[in-house]
C-alpha positions as CSV (number, residue, x, y, z in Angstrom):
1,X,7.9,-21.4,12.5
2,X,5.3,-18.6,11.0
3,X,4.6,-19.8,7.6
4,X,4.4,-16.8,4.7
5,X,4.1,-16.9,0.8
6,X,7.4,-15.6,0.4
7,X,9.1,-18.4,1.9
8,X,7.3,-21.0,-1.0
9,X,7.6,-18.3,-4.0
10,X,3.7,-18.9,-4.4
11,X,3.5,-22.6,-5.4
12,X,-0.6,-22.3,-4.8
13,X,-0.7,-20.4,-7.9
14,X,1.4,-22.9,-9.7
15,X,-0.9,-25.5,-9.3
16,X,-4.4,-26.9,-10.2
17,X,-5.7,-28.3,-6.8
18,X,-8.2,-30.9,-7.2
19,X,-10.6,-32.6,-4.5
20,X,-10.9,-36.6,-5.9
21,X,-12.4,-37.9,-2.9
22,X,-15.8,-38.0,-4.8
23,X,-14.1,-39.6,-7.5
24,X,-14.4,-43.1,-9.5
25,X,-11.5,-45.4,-9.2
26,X,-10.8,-45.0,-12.7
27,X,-10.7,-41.2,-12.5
28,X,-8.7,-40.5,-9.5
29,X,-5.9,-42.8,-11.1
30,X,-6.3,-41.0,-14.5
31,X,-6.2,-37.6,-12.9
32,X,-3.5,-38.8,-10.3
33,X,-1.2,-39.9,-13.0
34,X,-0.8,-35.8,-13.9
35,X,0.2,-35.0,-10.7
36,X,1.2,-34.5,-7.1
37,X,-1.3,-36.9,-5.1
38,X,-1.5,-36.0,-1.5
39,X,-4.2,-37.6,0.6
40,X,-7.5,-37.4,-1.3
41,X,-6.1,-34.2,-3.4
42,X,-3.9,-33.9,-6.8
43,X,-2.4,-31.3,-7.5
44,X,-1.6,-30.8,-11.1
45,X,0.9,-28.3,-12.6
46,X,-1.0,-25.2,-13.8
47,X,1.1,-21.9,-13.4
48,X,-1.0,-18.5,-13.0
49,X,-0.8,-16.8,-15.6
50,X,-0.2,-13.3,-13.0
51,X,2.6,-14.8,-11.4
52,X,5.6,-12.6,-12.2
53,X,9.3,-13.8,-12.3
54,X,9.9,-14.4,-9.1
55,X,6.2,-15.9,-8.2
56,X,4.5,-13.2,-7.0
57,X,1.5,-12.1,-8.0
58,X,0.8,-9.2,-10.0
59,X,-3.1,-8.9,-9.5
60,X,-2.9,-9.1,-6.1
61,X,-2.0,-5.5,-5.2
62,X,-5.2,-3.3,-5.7
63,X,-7.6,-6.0,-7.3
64,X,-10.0,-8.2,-6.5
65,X,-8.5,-11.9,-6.4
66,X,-10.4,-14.5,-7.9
67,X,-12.4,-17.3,-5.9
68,X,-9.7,-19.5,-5.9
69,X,-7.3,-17.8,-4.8
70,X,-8.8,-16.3,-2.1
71,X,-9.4,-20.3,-0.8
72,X,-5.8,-20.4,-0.5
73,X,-5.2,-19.1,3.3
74,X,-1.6,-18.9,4.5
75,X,-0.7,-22.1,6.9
76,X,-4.8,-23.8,5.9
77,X,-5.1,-27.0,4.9
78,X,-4.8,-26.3,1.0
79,X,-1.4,-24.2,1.6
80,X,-0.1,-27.1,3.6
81,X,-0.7,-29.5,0.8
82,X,0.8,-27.2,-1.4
83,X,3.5,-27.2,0.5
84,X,4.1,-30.5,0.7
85,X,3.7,-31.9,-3.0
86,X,6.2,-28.8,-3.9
87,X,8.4,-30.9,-1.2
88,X,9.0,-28.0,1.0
């Protein structure tokens, strides 16, 4: 199946992804009590505020998109977990 950011309505931008592998114990269960935990990431409800309606983004066309959203590639590791804490 060919993966595309239509198909999730662009549930990276709808979420604060955070590494907590370098974490303490005490702050990966704080931080992963706000959250989606999958693996050693959290992922923490934190719409764009350029996602449109329909979850599309409305800087993308034309602009420059900021650093981290241009870590977010299509079918990488970050899109997968994405993916998967949005259950899809």
């Amino acid at each position: 199946m060919t993966l595309s950011c239509e198909q999730c309505g662009g549930e990276c931008c709808k979420v604060l992804n955070i590494d907590m592998s370098g974490m303490e114990p005490d702050q990966r269960r704080l931080v992963s009590m706000r959250g989606v935990v999958v693996g050693d990431r959290v992922y923490l409800p934190c719409p764009c505020s350029c996602l449109d309606d329909n979850g599309r983004c409305m800087i993308y066309n034309g602009c420059i998109r900021p650093e981290i959203c241009r870590q977010y590639v299509v079918g990488g590791p970050e899109c997968l977990g994405v993916r998967e804490a949005a259950g899809l």
